[in-house]
N, CA, C, O and CB atoms as a CASP TS submission, in Angstrom:
PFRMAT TS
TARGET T0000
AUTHOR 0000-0000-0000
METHOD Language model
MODEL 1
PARENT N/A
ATOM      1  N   UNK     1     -16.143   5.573 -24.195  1.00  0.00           N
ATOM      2  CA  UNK     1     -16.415   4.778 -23.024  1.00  0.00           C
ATOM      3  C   UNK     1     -15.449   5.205 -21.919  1.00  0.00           C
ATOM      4  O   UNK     1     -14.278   5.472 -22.188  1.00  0.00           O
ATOM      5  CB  UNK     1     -16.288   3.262 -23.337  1.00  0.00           C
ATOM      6  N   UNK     2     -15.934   5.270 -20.678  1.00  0.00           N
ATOM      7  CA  UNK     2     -15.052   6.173 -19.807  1.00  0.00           C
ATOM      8  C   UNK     2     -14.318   4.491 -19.034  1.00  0.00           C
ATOM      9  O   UNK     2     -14.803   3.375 -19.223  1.00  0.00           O
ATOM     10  CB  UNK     2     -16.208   7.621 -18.478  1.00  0.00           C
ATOM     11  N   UNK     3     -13.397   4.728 -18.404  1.00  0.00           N
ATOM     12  CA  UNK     3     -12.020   3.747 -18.244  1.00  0.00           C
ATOM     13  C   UNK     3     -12.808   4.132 -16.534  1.00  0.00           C
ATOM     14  O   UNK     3     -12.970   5.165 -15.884  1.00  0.00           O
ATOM     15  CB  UNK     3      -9.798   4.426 -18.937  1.00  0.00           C
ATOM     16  N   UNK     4     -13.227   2.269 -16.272  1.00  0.00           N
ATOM     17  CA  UNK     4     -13.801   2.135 -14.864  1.00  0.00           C
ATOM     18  C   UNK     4     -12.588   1.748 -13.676  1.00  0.00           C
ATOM     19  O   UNK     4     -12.809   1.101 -12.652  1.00  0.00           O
ATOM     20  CB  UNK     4     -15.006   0.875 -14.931  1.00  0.00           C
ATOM     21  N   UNK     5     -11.640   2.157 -13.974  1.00  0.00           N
ATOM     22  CA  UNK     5     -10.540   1.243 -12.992  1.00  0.00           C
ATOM     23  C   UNK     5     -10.422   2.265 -12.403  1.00  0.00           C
ATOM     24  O   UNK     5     -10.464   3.375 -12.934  1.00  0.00           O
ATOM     25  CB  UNK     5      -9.081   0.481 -13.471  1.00  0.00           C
ATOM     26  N   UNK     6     -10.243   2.023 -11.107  1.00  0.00           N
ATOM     27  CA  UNK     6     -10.211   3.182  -9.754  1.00  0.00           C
ATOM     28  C   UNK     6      -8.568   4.026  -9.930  1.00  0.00           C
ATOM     29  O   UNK     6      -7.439   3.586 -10.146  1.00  0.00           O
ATOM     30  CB  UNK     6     -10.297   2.084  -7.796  1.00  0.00           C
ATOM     31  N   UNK     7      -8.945   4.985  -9.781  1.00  0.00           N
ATOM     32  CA  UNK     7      -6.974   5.635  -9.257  1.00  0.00           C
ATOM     33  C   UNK     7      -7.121   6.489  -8.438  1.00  0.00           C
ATOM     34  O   UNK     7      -8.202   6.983  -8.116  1.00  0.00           O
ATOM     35  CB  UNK     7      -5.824   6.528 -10.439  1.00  0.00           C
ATOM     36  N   UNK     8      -5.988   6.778  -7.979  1.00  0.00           N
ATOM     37  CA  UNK     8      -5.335   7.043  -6.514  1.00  0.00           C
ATOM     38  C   UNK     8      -5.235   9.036  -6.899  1.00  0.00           C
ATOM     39  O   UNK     8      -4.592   9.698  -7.713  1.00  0.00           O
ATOM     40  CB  UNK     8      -3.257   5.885  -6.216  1.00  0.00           C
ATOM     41  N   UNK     9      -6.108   9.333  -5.958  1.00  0.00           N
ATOM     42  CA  UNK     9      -5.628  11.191  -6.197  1.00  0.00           C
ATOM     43  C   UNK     9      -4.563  11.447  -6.382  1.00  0.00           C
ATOM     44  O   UNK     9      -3.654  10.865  -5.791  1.00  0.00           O
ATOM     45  CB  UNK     9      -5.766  12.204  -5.151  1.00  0.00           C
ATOM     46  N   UNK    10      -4.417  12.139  -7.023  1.00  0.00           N
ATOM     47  CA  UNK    10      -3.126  12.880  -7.202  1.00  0.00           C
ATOM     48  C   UNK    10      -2.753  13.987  -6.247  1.00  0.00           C
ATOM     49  O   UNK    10      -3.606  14.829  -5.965  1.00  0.00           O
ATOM     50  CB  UNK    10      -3.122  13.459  -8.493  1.00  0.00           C
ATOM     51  N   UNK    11      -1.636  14.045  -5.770  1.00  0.00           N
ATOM     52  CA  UNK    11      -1.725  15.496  -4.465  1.00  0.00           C
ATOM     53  C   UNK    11      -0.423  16.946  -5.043  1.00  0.00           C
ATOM     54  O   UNK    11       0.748  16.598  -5.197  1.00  0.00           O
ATOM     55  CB  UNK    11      -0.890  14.577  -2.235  1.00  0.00           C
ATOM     56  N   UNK    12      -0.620  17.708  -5.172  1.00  0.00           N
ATOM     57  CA  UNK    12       0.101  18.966  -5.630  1.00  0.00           C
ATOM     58  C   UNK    12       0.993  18.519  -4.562  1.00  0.00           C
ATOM     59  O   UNK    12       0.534  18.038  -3.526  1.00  0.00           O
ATOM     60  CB  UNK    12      -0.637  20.610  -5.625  1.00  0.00           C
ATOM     61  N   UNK    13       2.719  18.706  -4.841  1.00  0.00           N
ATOM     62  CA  UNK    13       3.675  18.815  -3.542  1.00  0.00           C
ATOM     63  C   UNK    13       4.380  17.887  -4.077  1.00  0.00           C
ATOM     64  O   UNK    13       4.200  17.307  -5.148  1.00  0.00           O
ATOM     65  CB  UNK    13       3.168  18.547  -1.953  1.00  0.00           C
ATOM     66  N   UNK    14       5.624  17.689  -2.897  1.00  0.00           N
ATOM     67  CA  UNK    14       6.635  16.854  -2.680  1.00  0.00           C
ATOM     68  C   UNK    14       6.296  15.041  -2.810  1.00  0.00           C
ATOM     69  O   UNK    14       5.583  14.558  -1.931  1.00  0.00           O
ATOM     70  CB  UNK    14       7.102  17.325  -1.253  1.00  0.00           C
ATOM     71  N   UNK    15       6.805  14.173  -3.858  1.00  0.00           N
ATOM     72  CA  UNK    15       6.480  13.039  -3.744  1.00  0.00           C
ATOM     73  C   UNK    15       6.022  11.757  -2.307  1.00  0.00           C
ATOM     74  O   UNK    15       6.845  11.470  -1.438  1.00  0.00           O
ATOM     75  CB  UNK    15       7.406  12.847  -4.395  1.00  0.00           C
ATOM     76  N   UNK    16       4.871  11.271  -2.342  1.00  0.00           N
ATOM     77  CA  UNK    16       4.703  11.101  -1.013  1.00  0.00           C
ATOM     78  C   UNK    16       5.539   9.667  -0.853  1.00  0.00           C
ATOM     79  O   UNK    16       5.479   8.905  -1.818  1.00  0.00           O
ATOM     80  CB  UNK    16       3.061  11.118  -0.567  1.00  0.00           C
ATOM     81  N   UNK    17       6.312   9.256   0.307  1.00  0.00           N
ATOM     82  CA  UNK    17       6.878   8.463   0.509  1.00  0.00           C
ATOM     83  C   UNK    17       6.117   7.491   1.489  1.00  0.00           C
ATOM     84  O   UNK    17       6.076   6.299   1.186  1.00  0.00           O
ATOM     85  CB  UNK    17       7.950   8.950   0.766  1.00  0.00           C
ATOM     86  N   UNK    18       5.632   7.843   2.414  1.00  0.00           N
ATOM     87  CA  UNK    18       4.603   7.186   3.067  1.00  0.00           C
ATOM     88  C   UNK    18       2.728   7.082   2.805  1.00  0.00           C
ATOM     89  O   UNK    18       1.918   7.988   2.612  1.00  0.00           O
ATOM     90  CB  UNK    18       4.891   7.739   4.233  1.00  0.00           C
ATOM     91  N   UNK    19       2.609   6.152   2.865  1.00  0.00           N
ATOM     92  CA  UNK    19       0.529   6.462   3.402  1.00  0.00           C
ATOM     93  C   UNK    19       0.233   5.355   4.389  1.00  0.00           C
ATOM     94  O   UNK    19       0.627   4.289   4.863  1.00  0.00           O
ATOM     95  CB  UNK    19      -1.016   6.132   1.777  1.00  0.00           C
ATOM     96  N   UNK    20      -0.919   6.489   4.400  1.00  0.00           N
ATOM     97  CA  UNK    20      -1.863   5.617   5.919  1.00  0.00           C
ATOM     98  C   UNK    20      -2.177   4.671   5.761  1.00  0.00           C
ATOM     99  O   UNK    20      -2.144   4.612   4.532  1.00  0.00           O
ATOM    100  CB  UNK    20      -3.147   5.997   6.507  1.00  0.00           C
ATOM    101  N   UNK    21      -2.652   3.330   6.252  1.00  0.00           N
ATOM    102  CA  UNK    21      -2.685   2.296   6.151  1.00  0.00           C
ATOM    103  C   UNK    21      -4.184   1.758   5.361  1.00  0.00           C
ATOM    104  O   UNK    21      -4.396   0.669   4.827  1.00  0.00           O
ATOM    105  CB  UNK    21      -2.338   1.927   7.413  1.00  0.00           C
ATOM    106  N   UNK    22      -4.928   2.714   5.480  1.00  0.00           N
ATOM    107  CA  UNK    22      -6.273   3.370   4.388  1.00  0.00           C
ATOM    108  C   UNK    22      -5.588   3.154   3.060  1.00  0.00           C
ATOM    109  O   UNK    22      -5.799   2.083   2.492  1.00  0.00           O
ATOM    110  CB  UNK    22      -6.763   5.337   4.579  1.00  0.00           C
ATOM    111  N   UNK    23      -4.542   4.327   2.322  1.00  0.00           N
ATOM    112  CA  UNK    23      -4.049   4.340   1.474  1.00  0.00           C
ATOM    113  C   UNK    23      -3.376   2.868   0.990  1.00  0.00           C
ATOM    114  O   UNK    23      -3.675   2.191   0.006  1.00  0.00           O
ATOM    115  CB  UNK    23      -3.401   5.337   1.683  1.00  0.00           C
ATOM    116  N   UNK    24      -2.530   2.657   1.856  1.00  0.00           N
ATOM    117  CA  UNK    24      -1.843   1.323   1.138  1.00  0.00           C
ATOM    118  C   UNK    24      -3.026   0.383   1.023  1.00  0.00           C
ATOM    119  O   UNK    24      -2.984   0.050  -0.161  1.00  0.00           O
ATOM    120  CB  UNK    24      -0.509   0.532   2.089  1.00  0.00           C
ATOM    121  N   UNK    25      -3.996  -0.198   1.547  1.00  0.00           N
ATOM    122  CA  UNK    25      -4.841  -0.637   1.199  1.00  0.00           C
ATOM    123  C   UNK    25      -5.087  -0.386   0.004  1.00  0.00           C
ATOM    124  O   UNK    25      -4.918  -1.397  -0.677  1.00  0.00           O
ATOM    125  CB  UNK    25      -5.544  -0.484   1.833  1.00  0.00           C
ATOM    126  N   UNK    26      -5.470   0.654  -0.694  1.00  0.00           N
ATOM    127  CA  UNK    26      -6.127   0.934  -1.597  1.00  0.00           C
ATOM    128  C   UNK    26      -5.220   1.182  -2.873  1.00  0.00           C
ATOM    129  O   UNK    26      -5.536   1.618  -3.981  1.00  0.00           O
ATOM    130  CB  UNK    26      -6.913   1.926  -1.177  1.00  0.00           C
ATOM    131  N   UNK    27      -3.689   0.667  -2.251  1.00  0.00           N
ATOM    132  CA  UNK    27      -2.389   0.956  -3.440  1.00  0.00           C
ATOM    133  C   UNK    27      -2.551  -0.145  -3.709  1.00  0.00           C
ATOM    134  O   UNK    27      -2.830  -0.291  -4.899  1.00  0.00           O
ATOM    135  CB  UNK    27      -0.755   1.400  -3.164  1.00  0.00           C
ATOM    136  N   UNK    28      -2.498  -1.216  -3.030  1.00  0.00           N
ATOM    137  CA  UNK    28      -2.243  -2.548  -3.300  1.00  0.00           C
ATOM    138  C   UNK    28      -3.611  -3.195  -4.277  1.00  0.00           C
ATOM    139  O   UNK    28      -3.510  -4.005  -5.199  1.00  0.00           O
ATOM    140  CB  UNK    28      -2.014  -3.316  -1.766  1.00  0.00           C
ATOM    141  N   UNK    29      -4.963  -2.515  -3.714  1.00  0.00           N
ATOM    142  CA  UNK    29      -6.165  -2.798  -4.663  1.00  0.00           C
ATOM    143  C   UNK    29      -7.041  -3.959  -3.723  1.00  0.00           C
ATOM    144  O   UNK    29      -7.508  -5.001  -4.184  1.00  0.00           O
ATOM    145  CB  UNK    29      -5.576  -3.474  -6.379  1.00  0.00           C
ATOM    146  N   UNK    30      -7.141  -3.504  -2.282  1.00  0.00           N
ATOM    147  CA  UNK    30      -7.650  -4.776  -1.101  1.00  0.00           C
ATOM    148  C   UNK    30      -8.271  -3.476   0.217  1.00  0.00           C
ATOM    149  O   UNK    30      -7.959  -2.390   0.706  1.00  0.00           O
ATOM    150  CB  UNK    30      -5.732  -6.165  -0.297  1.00  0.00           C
ATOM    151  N   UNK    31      -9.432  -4.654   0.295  1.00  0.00           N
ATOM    152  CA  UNK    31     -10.393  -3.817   1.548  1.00  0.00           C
ATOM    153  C   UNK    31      -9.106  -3.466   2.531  1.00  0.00           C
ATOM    154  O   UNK    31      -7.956  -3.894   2.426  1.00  0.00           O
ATOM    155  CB  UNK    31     -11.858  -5.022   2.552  1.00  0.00           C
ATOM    156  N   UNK    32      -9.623  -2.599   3.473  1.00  0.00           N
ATOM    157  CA  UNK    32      -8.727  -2.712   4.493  1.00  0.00           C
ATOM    158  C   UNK    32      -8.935  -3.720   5.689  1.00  0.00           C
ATOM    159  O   UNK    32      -8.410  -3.495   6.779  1.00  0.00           O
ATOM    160  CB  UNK    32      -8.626  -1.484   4.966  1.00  0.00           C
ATOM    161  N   UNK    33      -9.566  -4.627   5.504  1.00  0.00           N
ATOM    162  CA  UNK    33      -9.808  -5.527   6.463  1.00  0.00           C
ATOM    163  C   UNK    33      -9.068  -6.532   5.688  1.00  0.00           C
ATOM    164  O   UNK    33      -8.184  -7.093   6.336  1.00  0.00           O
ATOM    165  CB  UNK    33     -11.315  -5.799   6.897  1.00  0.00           C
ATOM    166  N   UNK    34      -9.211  -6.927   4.388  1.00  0.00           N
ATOM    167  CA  UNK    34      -8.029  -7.791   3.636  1.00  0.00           C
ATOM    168  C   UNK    34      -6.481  -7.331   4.155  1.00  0.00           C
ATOM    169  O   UNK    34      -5.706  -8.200   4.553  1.00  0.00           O
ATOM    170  CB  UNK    34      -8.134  -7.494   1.832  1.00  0.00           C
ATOM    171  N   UNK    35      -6.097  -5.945   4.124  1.00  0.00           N
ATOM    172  CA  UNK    35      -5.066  -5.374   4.191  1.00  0.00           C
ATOM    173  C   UNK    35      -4.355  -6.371   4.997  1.00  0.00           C
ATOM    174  O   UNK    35      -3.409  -7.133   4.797  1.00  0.00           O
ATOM    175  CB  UNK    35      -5.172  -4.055   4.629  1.00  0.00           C
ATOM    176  N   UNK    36      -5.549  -5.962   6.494  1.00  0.00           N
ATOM    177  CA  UNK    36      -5.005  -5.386   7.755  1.00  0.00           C
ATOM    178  C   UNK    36      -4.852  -7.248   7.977  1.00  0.00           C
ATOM    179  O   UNK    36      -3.776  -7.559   8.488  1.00  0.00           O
ATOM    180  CB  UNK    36      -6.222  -4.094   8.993  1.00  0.00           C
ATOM    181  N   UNK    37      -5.747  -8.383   7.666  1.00  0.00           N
ATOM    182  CA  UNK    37      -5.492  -9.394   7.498  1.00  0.00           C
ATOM    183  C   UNK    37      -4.480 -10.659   7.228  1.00  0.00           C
ATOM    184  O   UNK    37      -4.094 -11.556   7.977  1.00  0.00           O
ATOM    185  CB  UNK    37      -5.928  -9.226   7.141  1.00  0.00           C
ATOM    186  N   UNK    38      -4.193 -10.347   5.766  1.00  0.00           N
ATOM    187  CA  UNK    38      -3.343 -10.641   5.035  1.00  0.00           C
ATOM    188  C   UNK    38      -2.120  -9.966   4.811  1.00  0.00           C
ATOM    189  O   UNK    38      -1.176 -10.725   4.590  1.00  0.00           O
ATOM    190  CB  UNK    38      -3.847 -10.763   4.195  1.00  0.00           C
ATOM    191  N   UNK    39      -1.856  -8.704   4.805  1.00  0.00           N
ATOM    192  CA  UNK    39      -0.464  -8.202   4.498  1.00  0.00           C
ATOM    193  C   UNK    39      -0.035  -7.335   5.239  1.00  0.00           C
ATOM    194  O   UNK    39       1.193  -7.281   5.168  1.00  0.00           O
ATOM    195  CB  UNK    39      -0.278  -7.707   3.345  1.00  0.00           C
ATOM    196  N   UNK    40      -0.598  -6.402   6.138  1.00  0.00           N
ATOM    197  CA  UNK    40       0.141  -5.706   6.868  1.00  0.00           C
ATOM    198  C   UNK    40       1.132  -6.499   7.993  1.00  0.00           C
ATOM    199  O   UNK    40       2.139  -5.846   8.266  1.00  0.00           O
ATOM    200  CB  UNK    40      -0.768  -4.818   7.418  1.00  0.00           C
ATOM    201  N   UNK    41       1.044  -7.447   8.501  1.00  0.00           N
ATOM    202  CA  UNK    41       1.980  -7.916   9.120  1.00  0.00           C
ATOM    203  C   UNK    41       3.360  -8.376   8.444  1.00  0.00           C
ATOM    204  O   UNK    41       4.500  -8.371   8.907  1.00  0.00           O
ATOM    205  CB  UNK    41       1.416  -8.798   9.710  1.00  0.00           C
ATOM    206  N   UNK    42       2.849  -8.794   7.140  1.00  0.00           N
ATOM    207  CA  UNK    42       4.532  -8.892   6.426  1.00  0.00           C
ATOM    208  C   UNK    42       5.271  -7.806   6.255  1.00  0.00           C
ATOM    209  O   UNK    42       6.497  -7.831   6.366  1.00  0.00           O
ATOM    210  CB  UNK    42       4.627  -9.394   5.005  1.00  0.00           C
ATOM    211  N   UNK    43       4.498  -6.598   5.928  1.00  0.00           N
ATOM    212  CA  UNK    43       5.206  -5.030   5.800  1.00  0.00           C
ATOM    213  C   UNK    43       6.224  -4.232   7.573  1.00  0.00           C
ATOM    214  O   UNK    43       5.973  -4.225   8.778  1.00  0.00           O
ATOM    215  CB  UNK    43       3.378  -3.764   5.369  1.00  0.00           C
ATOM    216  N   UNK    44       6.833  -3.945   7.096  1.00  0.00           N
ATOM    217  CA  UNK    44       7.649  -3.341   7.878  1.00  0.00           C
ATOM    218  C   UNK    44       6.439  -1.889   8.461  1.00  0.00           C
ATOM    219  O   UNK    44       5.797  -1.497   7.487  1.00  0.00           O
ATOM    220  CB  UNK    44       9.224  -2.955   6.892  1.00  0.00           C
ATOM    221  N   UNK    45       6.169  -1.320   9.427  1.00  0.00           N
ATOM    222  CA  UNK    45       5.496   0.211   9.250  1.00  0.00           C
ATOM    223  C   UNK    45       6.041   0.953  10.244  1.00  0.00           C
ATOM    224  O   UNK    45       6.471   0.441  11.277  1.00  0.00           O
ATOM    225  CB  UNK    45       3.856   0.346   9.391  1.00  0.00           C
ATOM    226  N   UNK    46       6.062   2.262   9.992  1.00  0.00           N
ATOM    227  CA  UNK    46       6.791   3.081  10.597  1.00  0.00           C
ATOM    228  C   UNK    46       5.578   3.746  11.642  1.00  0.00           C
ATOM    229  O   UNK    46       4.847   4.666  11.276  1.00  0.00           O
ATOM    230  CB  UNK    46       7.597   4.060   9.516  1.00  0.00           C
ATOM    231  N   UNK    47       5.522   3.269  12.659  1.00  0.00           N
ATOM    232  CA  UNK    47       4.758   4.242  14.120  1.00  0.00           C
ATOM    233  C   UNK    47       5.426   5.255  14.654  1.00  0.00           C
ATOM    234  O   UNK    47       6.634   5.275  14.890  1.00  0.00           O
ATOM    235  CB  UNK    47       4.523   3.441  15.490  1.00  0.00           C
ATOM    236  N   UNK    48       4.527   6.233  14.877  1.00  0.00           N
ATOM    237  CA  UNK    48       5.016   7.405  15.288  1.00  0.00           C
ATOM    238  C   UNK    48       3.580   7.476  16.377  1.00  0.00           C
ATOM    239  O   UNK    48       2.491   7.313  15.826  1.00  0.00           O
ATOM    240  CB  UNK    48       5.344   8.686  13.932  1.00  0.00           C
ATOM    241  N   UNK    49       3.600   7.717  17.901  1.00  0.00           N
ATOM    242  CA  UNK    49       2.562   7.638  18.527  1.00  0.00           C
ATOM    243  C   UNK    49       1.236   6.485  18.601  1.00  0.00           C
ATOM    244  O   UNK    49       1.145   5.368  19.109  1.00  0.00           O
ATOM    245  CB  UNK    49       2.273   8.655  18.206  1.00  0.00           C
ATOM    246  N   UNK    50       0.043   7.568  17.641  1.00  0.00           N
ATOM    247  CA  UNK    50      -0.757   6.693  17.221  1.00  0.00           C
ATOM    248  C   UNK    50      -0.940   6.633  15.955  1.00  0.00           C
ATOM    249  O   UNK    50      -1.960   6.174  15.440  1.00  0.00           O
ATOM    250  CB  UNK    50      -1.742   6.774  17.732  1.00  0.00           C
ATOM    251  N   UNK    51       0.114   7.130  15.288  1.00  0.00           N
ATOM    252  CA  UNK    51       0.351   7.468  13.445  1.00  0.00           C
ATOM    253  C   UNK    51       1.216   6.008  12.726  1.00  0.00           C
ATOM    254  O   UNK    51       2.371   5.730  13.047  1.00  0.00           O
ATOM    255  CB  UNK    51       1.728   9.279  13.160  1.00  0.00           C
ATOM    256  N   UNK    52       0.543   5.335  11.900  1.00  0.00           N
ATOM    257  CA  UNK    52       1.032   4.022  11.596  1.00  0.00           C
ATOM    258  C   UNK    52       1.539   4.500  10.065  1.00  0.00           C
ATOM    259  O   UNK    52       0.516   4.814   9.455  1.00  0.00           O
ATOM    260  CB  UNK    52      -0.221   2.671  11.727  1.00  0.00           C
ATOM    261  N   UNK    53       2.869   4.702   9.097  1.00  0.00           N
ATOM    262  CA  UNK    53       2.752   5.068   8.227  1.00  0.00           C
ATOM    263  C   UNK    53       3.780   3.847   6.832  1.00  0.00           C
ATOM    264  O   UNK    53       4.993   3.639   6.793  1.00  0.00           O
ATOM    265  CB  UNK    53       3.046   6.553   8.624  1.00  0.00           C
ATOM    266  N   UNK    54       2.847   3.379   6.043  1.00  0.00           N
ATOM    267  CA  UNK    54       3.454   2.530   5.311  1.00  0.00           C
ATOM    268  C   UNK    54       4.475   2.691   4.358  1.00  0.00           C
ATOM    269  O   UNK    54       4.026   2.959   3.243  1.00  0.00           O
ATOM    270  CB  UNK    54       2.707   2.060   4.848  1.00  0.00           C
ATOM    271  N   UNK    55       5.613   2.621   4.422  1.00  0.00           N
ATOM    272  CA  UNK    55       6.771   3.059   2.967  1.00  0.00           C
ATOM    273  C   UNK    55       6.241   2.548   1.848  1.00  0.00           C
ATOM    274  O   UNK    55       5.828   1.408   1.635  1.00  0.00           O
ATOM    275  CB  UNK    55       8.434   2.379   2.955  1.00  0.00           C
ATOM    276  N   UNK    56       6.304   3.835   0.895  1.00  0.00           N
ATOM    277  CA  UNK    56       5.935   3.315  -0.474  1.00  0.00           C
ATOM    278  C   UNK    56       6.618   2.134  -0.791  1.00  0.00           C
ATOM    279  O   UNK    56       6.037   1.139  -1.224  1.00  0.00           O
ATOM    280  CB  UNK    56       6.201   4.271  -1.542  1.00  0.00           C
ATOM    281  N   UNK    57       8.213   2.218  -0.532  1.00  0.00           N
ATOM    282  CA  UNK    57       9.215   1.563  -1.278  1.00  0.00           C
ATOM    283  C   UNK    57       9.154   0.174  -0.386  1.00  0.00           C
ATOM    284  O   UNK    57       9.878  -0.694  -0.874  1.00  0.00           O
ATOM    285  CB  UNK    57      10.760   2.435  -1.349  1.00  0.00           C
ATOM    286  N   UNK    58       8.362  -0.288   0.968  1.00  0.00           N
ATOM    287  CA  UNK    58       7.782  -1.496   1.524  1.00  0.00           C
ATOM    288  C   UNK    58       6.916  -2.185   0.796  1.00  0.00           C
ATOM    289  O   UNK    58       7.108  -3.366   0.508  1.00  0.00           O
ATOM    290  CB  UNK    58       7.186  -1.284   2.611  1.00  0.00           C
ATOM    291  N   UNK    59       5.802  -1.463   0.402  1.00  0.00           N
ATOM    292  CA  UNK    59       4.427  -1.706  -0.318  1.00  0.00           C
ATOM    293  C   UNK    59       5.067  -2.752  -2.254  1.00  0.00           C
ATOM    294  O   UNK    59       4.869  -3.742  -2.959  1.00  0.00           O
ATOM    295  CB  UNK    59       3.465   0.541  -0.609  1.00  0.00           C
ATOM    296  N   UNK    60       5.804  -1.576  -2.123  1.00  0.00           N
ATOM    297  CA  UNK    60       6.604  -2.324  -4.012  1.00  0.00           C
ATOM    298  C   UNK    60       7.505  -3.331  -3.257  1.00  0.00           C
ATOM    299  O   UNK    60       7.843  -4.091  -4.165  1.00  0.00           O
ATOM    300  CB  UNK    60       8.009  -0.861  -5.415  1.00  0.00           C
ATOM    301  N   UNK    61       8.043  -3.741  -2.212  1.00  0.00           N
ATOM    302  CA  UNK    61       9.226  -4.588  -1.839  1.00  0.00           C
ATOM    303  C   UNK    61       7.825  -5.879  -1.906  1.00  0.00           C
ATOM    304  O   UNK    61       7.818  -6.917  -2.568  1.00  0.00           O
ATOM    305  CB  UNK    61      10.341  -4.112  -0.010  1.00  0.00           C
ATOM    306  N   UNK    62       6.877  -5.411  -1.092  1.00  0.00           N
ATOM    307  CA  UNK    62       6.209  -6.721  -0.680  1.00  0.00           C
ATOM    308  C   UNK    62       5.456  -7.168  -2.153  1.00  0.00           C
ATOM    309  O   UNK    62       5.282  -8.383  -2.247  1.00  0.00           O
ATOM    310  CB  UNK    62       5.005  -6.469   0.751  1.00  0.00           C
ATOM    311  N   UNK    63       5.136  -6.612  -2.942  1.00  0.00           N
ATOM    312  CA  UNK    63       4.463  -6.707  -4.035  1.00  0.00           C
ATOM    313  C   UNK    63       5.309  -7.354  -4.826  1.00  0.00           C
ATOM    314  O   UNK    63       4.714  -8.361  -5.210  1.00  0.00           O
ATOM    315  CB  UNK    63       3.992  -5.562  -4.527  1.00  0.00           C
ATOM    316  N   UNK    64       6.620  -7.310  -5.379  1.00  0.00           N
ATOM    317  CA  UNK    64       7.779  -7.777  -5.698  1.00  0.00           C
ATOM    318  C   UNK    64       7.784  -8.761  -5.509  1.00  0.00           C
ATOM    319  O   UNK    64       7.148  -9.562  -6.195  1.00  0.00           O
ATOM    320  CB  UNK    64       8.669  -7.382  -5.319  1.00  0.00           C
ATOM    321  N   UNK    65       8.507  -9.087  -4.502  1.00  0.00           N
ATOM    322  CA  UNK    65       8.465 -10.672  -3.369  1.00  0.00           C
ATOM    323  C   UNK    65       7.280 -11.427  -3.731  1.00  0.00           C
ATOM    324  O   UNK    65       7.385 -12.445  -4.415  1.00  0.00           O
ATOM    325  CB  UNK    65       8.248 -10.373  -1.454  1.00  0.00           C
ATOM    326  N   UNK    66       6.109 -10.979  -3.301  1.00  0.00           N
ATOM    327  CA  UNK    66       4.417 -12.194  -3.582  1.00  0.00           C
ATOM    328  C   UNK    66       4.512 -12.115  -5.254  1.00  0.00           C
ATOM    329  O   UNK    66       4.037 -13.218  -5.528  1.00  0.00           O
ATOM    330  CB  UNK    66       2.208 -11.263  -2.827  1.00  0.00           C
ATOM    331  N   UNK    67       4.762 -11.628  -6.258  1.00  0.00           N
ATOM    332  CA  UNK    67       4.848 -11.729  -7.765  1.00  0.00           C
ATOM    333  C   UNK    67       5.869 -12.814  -7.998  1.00  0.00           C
ATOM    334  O   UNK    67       5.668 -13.821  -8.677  1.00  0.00           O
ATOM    335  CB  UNK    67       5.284 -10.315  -8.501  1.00  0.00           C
ATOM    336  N   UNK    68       7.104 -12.475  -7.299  1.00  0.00           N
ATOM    337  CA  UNK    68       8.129 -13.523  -7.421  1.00  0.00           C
ATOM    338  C   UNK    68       7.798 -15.128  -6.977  1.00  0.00           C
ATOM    339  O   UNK    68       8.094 -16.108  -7.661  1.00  0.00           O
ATOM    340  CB  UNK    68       9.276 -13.010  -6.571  1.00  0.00           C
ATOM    341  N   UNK    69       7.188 -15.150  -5.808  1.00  0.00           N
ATOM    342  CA  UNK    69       6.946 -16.136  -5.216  1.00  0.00           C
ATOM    343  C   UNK    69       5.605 -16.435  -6.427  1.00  0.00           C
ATOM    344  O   UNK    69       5.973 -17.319  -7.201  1.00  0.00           O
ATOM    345  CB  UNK    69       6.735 -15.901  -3.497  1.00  0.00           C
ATOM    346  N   UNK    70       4.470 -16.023  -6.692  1.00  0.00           N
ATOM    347  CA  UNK    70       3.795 -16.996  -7.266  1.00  0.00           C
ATOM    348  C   UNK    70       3.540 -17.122  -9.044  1.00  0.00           C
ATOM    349  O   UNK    70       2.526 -17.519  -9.618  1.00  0.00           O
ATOM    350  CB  UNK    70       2.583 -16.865  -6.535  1.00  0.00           C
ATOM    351  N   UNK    71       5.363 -16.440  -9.891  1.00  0.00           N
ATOM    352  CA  UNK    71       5.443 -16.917 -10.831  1.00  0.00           C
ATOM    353  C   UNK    71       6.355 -17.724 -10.691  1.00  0.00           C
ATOM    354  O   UNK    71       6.605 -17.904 -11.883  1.00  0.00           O
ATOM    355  CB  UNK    71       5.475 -16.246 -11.656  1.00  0.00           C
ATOM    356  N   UNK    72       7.084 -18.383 -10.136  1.00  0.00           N
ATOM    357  CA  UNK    72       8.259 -19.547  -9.714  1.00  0.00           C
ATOM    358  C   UNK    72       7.596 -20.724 -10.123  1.00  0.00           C
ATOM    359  O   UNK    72       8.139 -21.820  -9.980  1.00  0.00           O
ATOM    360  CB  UNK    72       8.717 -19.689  -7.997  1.00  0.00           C
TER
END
């Protein structure tokens, strides 16, 4: 039976520290209209022009924090 749970490409190279706000959407496991809704405003993001780029190590901070908060 083949394993239906979605995952994230894998990319040849240097570990990625940032993604597009597409990506974190899809790290976290939420439309990007949920994302852009509900959690991108708690995240810190790094703009560059018109380049919006999410820290991995934001994405696990905020994930952290909402786990903490709703096993208390």
């Amino acid at each position: 039976m083949a394993d239906s749970r979605p995952s994230l490409r894998v990319v040849n190279g240097p570990p990625r520290l940032g993604l597009t706000l597409d990506e974190a959407a899809a790290a976290v496991g939420v439309s990007r209209d949920t994302f852009d809704r509900h959690i991108r405003d708690e995240l810190r993001i790094v703009r560059r022009g018109r380049c919006l780029i999410v820290p991995v190590a934001e994405i696990e901070r905020w994930l952290e924090r909402e786990a903490a908060r709703w096993s208390a």
